[in-house]
N, C-alpha and C positions, 0 to 999 in steps of 0.2 A: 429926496430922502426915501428911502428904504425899509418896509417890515425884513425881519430876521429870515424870512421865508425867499423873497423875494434878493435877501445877501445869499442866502445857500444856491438858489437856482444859479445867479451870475456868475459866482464864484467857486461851486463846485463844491463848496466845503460843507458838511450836514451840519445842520442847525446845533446839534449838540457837542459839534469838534467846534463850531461856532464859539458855544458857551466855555467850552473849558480853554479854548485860548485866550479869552477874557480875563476868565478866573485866574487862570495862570501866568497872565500879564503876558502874554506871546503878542498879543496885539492890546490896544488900547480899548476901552468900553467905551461905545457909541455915545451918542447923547439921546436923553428920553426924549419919546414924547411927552404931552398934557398929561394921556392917561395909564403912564409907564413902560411906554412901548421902547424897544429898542430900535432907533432910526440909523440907516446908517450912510454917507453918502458916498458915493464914488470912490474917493481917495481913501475908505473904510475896506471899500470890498476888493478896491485894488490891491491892499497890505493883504487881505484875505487869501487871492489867488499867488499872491507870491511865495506865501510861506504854503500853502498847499502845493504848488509847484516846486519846490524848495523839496519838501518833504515827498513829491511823486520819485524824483530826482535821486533820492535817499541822503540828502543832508540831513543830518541831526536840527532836534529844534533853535539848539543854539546859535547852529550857523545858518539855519534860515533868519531868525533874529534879525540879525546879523547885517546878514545883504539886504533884508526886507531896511535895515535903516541906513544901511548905504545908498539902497533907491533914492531914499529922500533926505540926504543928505546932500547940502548944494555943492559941499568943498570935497565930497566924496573923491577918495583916492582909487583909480581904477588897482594898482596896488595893492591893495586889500582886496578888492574882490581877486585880485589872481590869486592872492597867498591862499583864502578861503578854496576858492575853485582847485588851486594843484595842491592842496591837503589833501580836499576830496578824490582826484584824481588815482593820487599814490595811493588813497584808502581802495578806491573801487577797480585796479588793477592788481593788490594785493588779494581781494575777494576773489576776482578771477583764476589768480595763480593759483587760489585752494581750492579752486572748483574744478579745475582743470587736473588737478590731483586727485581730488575725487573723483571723474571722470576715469581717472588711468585706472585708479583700484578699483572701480567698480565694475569696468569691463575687463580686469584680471580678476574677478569675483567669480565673473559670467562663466569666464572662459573656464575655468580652474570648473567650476559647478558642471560644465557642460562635458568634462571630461574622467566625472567622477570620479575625482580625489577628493580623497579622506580628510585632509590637510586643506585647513582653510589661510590663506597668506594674510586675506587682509582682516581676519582677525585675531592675528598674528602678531600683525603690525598694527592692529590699533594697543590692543594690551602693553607694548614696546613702545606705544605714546609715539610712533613714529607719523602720525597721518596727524 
């Protein structure tokens, strides 16, 4: 068993994102000690590193949840983790495609700036709700 300090080193997680996934029921609260220390053991700080990986990852806390109870679920459907994973996938290829758009306006920003015109396009098109 584990002090709170000694779950943040292994797991990566600060002692106080610790607390508020407790709080918030993201993960389960430890069992005390004698003199109300929060112990935690392996299989504690393993849920810890999942849903902090989960969350490096950028899944939402839900679908960290989620897989963090898929791990330990014995009849777990791999199923499920794909549906979760190609949600997130279409999410973080849609992020791409807007960044990549932002990318084109922002070096026809450059360019348009470096050839001083008057006339700004992209915000132009932001006003036009186009970007």
């Amino acid at each position: 068993m584990f002090a709170i300090g000694e779950a943040s080193r292994q797991s990566g997680v600060s002692i106080e994102t610790i607390r508020y996934y407790e709080r918030e029921g993201i993960v389960p609260k430890p069992a005390r000690t004698a003199n109300g220390r929060r112990a935690y053991s392996d299989a504690e700080i393993g849920r810890l590193r999942i849903v902090r990986r989960c969350r490096d990852l950028g899944f939402g806390t839900a679908e960290a949840v989620a897989l963090m109870a898929l791990s330990e679920a014995t009849d777990a459907s791999c199923g499920n983790v794909q549906e979760i994973g190609s949600a997130h996938l279409a999410s973080v290829r849609r992020k791409i495609a807007d960044l990549q758009h932002l990318e084109a306006a922002l070096q026809e920003l450059i360019a348009n700036c470096g050839r001083g015109s008057s006339s700004c396009p992209l915000l132009e098109k932001l006003k036009a709700d186009e970007y």
